[in-house]
C-alpha positions in Angstrom: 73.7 129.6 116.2 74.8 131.6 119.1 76.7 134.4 119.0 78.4 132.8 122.1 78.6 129.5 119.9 80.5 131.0 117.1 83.3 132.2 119.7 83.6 129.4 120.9 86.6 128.2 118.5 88.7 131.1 118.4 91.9 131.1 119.4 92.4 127.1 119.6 94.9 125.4 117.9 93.7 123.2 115.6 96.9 121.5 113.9 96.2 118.7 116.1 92.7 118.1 114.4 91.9 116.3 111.3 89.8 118.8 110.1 88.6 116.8 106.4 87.2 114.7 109.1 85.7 117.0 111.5 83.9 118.5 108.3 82.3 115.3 107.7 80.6 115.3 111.2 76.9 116.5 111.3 76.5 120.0 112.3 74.0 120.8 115.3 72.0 124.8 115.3 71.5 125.2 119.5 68.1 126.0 120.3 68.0 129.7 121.7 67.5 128.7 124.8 70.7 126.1 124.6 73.9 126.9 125.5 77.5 125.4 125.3 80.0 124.5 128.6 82.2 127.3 129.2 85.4 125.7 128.6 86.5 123.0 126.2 87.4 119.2 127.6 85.3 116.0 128.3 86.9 113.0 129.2 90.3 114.3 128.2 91.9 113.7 131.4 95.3 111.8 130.8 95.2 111.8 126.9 98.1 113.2 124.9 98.5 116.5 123.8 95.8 117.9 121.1 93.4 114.9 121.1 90.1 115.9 120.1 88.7 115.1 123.8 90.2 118.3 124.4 88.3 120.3 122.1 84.5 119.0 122.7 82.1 121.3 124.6 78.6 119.6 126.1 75.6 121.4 125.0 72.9 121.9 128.0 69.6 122.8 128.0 68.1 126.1 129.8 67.4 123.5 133.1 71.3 122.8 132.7 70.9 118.8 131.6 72.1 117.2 128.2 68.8 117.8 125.3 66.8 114.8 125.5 67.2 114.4 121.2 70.1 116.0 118.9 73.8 116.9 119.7 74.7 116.2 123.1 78.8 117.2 122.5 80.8 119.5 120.0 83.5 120.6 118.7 82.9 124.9 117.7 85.6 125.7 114.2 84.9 128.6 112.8 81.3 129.1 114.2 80.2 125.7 113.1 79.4 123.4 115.7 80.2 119.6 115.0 78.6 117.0 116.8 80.7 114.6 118.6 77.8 112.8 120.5 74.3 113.0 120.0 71.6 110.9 122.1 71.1 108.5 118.1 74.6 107.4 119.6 72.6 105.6 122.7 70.8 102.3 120.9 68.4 100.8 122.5 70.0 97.5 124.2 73.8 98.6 123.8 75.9 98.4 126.8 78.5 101.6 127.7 81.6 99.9 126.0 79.7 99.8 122.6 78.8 103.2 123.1 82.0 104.3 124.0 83.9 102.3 121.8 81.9 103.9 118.6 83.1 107.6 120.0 86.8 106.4 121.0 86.8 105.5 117.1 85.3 109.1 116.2 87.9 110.8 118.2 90.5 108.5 116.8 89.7 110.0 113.2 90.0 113.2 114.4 93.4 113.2 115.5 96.8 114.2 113.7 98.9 113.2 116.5 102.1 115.0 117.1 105.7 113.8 116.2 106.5 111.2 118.9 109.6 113.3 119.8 107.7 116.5 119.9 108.0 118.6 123.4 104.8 118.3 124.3 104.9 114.5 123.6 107.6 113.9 125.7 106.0 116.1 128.3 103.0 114.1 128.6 105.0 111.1 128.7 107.1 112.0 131.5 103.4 113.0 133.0 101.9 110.1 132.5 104.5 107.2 133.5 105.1 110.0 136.8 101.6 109.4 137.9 101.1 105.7 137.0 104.8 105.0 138.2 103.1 102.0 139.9 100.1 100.9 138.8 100.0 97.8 136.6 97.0 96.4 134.4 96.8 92.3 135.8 95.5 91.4 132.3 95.2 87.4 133.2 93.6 87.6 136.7 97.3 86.7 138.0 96.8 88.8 141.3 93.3 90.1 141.2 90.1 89.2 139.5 88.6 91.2 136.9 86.8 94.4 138.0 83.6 95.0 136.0 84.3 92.2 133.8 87.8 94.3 132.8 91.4 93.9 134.2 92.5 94.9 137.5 94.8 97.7 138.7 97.5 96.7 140.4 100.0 98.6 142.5 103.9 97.4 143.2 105.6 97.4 145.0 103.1 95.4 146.9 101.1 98.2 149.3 100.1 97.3 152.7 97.0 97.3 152.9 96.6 94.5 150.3 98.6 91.9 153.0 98.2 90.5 156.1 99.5 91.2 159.6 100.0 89.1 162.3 97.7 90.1 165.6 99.2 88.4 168.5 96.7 86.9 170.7 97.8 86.3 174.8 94.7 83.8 175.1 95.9 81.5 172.1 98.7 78.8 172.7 102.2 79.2 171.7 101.3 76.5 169.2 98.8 78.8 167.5 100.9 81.5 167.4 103.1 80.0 165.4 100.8 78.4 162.9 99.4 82.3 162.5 102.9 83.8 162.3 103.3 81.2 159.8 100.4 81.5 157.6 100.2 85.3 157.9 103.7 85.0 156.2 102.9 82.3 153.6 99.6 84.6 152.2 102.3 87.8 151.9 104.9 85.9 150.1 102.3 84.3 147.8 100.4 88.0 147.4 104.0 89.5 146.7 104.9 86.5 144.2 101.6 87.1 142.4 102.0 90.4 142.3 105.7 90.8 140.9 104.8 88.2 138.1 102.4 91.2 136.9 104.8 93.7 137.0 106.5 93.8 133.6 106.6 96.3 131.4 104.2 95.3 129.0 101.7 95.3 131.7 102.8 98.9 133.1 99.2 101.2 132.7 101.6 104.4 132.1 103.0 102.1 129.2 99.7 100.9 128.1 98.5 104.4 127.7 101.1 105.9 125.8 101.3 103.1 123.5 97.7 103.2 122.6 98.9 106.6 120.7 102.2 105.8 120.0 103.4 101.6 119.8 107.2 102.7 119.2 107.4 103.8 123.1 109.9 101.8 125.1 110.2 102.9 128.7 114.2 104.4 129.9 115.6 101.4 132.1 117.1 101.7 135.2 
């Protein structure tokens, strides 16, 4: 091991971390020519505070790409390095979500997450319900269809780009502008209709994501 490899840990907090579990990981020894990414944090973006996402560190190859065989992702305690993903996780035949779904799981037993009405909890509440304020997950193809065989994101208040507008015409009868005017304005109310029906609560992403961690969250009304 590095000596780079065994700083790599120092200084983290680890309260956060499971760490009967993280011994239980395989351990990976870098090649000499190996080396770790600079800063902790893979895939972390928008997960709550201390989740092991946070703490993994890819391991690259002297030409900068993932090693073709061993550990492809770590977490460094104590100058050990415990593999988070190695290239055995990629089975021949598997699709991504299998894939994924086998790490989500391995991060899952790494985690000791905080008290739900800790600060930085409620921080990263207030984060994440601020940035998703309008996005909605349209779990039964209400509005849209699926996107990659998985629900759609939604946005409402309905944006304008997703509706119609009428284009008035000169060379078209009176007649047809009515029957446009008319059907532009049947298609939006529909849209909106089909729209608003999505927008509960259960079906709010910012809600969806917090209560993946913690199921007690009830979003503040009004």
């Amino acid at each position: 091991m590095t000596a780079r490899a065994r700083d790599d840990g120092e200084g983290s907090d680890f309260s956060t971390i499971n760490l009967e579990a993280l011994a239980k990981l395989p351990r990976a020894k870098l090649a000499p020519t190996y080396r770790l990414q600079s800063r902790p944090g893979n895939g972390c973006a928008g997960d709550p505070p201390g989740f092991p996402t946070y703490f993994t560190r890819s391991v690259y190859t002297r030409h900068g790409n993932n090693p073709r065989k061993g550990a492809e992702e770590v977490i460094s305690y104590e100058g050990v390095l415990y593999v988070t993903r190695a290239s055995t996780d990629w089975r021949p035949g598997e699709g991504w979500d299998d894939v994924y779904a086998r790490y989500e799981a391995r991060m899952r037993s790494l985690y000791k997450p905080l008290p739900f009405d800790h600060p930085r909890v409620q921080a990263w509440i207030e984060a994440t319900m601020t940035h998703m304020a309008h996005c909605y997950k349209d779990l039964d193809q209400v509005a849209e269809p699926f996107e990659h065989g998985k629900p759609a994101t939604i946005i409402y208040p309905v944006p304008d780009y997703k509706l119609r507008t009428f284009r008035d015409d000169p060379r078209f009868s009176e007649d047809w502008r009515v029957k446009e005017q008319a059907a532009v304005e049947a298609f939006n109310a529909s849209r909106r209709a089909a729209y608003a029906r999505v927008a509960s609560v259960d079906n709010h992403a910012g809600v969806r994501a917090i209560r993946r961690f913690y199921p007690e969250y009830t979003p503040p009304t009004g």
